[in-house]
One Martini backbone bead per residue (centre of mass of N, CA, C, O) as a GRO file, in nm:
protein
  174
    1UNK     BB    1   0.507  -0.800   4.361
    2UNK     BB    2   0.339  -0.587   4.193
    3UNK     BB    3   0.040  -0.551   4.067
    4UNK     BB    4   0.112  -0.372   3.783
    5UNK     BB    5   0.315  -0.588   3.705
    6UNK     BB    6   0.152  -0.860   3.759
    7UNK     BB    7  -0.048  -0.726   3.535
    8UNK     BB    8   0.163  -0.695   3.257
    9UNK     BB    9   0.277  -0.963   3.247
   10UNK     BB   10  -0.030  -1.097   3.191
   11UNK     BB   11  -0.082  -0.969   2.958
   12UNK     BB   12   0.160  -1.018   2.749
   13UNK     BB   13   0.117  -1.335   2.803
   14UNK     BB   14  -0.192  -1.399   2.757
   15UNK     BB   15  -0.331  -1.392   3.033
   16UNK     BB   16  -0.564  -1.419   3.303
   17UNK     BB   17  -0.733  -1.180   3.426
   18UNK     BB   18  -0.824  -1.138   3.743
   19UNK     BB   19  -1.068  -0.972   3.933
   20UNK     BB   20  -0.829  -0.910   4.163
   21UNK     BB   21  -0.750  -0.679   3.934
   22UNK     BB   22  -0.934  -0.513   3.877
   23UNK     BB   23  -1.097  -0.201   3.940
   24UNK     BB   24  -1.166  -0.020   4.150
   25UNK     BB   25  -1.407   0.124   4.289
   26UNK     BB   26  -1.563   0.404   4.312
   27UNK     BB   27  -1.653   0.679   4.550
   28UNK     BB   28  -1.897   0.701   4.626
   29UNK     BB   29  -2.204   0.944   4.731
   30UNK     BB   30  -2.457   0.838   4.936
   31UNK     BB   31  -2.769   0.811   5.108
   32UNK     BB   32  -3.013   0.756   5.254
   33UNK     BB   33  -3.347   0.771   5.390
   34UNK     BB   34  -3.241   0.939   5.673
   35UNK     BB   35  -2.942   1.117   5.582
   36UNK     BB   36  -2.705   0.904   5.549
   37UNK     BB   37  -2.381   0.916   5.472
   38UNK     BB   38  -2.245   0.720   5.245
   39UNK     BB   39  -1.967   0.508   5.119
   40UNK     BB   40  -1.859   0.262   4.922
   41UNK     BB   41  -1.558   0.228   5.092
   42UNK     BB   42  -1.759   0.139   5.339
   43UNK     BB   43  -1.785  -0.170   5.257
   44UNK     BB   44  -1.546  -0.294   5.284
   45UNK     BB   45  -1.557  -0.648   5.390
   46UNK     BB   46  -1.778  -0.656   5.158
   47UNK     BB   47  -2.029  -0.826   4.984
   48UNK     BB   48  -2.165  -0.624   4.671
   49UNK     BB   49  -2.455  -0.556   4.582
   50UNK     BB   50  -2.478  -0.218   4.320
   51UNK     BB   51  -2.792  -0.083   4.241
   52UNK     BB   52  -2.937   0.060   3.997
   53UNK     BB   53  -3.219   0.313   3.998
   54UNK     BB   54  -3.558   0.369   3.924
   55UNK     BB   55  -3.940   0.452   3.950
   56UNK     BB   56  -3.918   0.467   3.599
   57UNK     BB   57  -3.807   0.190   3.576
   58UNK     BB   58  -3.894  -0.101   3.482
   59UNK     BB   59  -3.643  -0.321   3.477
   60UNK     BB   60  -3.615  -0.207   3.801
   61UNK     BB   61  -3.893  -0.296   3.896
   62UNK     BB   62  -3.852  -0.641   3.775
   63UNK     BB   63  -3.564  -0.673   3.961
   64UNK     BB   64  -3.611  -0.611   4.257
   65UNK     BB   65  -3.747  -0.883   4.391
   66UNK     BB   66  -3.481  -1.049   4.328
   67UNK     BB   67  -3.268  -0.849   4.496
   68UNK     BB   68  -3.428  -0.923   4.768
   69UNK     BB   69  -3.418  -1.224   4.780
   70UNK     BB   70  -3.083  -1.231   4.744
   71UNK     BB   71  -3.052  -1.101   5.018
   72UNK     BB   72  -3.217  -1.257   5.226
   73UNK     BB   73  -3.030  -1.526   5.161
   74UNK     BB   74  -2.727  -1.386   5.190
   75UNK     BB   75  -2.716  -1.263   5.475
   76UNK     BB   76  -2.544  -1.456   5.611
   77UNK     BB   77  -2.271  -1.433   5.414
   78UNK     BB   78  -2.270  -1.086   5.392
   79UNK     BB   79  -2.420  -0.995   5.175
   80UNK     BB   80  -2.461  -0.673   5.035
   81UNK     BB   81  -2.723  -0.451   4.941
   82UNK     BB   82  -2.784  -0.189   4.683
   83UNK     BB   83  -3.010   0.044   4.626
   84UNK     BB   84  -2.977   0.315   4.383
   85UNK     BB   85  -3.103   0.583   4.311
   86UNK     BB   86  -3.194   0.806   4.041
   87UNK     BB   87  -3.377   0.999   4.139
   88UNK     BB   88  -3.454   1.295   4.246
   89UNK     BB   89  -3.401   1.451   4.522
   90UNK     BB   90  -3.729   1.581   4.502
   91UNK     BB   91  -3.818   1.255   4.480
   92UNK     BB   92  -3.803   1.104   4.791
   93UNK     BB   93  -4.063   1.016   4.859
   94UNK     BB   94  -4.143   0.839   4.642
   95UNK     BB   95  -3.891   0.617   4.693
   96UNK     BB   96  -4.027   0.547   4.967
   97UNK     BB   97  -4.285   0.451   4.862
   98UNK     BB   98  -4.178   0.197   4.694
   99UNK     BB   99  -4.030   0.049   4.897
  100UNK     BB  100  -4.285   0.002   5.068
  101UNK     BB  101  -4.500  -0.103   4.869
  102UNK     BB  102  -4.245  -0.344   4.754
  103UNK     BB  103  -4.062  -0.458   4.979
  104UNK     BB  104  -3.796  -0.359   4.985
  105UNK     BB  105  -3.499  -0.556   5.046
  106UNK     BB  106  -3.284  -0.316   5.130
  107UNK     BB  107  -3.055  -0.112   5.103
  108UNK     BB  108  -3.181   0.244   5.013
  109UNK     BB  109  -2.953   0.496   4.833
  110UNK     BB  110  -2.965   0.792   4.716
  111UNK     BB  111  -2.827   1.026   4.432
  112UNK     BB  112  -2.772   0.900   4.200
  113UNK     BB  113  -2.617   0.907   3.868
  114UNK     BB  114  -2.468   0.909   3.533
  115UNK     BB  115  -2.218   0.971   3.636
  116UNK     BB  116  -2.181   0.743   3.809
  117UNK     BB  117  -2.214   0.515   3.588
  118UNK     BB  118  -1.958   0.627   3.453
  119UNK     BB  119  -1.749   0.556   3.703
  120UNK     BB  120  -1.827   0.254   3.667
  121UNK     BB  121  -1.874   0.135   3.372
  122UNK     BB  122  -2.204   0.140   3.301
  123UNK     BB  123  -2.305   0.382   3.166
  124UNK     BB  124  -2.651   0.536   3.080
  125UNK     BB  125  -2.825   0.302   3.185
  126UNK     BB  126  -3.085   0.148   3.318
  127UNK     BB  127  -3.000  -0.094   3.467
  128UNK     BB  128  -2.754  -0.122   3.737
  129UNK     BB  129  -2.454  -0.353   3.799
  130UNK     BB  130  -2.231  -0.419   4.105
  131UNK     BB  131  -1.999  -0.650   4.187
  132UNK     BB  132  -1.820  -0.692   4.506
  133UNK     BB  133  -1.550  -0.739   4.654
  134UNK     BB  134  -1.406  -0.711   5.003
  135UNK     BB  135  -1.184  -0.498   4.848
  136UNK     BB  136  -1.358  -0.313   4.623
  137UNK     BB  137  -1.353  -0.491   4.375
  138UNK     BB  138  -1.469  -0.576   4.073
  139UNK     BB  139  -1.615  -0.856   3.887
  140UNK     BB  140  -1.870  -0.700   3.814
  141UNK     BB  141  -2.074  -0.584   3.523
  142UNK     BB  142  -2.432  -0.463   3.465
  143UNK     BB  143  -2.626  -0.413   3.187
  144UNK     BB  144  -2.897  -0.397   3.270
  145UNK     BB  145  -3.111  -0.664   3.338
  146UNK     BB  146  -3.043  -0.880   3.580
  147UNK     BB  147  -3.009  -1.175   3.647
  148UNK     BB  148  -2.967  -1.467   3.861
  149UNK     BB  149  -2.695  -1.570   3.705
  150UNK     BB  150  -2.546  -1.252   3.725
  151UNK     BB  151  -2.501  -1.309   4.074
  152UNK     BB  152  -2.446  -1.564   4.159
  153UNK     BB  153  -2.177  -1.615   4.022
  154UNK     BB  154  -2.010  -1.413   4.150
  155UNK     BB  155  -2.038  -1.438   4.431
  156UNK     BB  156  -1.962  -1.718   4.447
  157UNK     BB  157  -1.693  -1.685   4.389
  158UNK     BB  158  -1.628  -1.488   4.614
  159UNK     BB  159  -1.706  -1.708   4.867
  160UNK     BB  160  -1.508  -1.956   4.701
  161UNK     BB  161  -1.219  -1.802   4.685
  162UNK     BB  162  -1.159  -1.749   4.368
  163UNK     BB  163  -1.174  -1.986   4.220
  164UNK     BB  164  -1.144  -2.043   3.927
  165UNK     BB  165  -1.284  -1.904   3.741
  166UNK     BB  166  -1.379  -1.626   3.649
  167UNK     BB  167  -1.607  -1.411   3.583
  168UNK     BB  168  -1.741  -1.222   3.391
  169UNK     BB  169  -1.704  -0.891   3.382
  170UNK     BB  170  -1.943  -0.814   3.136
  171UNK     BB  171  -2.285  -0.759   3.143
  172UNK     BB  172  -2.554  -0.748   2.876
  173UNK     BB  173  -2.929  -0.611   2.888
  174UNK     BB  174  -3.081  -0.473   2.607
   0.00000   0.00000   0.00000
């Protein structure tokens, strides 16, 4: 059966929705630091946990060294983390200066704007984060600083096979 189908079926029934019929991530374009284009759509293959952030975001600049970490840790398990800036592109020297002294561990690419969050359904404010299943589908967003239990529910949800409950999608903390 189509997708659309059994997505119209599910919600019909009053069933839950898992998070595998979510909706598709935008297809960003942003840069990394060294000036090579990247697509979002060109991670699928992998589980990412996917940042917006700015170096003048008091909240983003809180939750950097927990998304380090968890960077780290998740790291053989193959989940890519993405600090997405949205500092001005004529302050990328900026960007590049606090990722070095704050030993940001994580791929950072620049470019991101409000539009981007809009198209995320991620509303208009810093930070934001979207955590996607391997297939590029939505699983989480989260609205506001992330804590690290709406990361971790999320990731290991879809590491260990999107069993049981999904994670809730839409999480704010404001």
């Amino acid at each position: 059966m189509k997708r659309s189908v059994v997505l119209a079926v599910m919600l019909l029934m009053g069933l839950p929705v898992s998070a595998a019929y979510a909706r598709r991530a935008p297809n960003l374009e942003l840069k990394d630091l060294t000036g090579h284009t990247h697509h979002l759509a060109d991670l699928r293959g992998s589980v990412v946990v996917f940042n917006f952030w700015a170096t003048w975001c008091g909240p983003c600049r809180e939750e950097l060294p927990m998304l380090t970490r968890l960077s780290k840790e998740y790291a053989a398990r193959h989940v890519l983390f993405i600090a997405a800036s949205a500092d001005d592109l004529k302050n990328r020297a900026k960007v590049e200066q606090f990722v070095s002294s704050h030993a940001v561990g994580m791929d950072v690419w620049v470019g991101a704007d409000l539009d981007m969050l809009e198209q995320a359904r991620l509303g208009n404010e810093l930070p934001a984060t979207l955590i996607l299943d391997s297939g590029g589908n939505v699983v989480r967003r989260i609205k506001g600083e992330a804590h690290e239990r709406d990361i971790r529910d999320a990731v290991d949800w879809v590491l260990q096979g999107e069993q049981g409950s999904p994670p809730i999608e839409v999480i704010t903390h404001y």
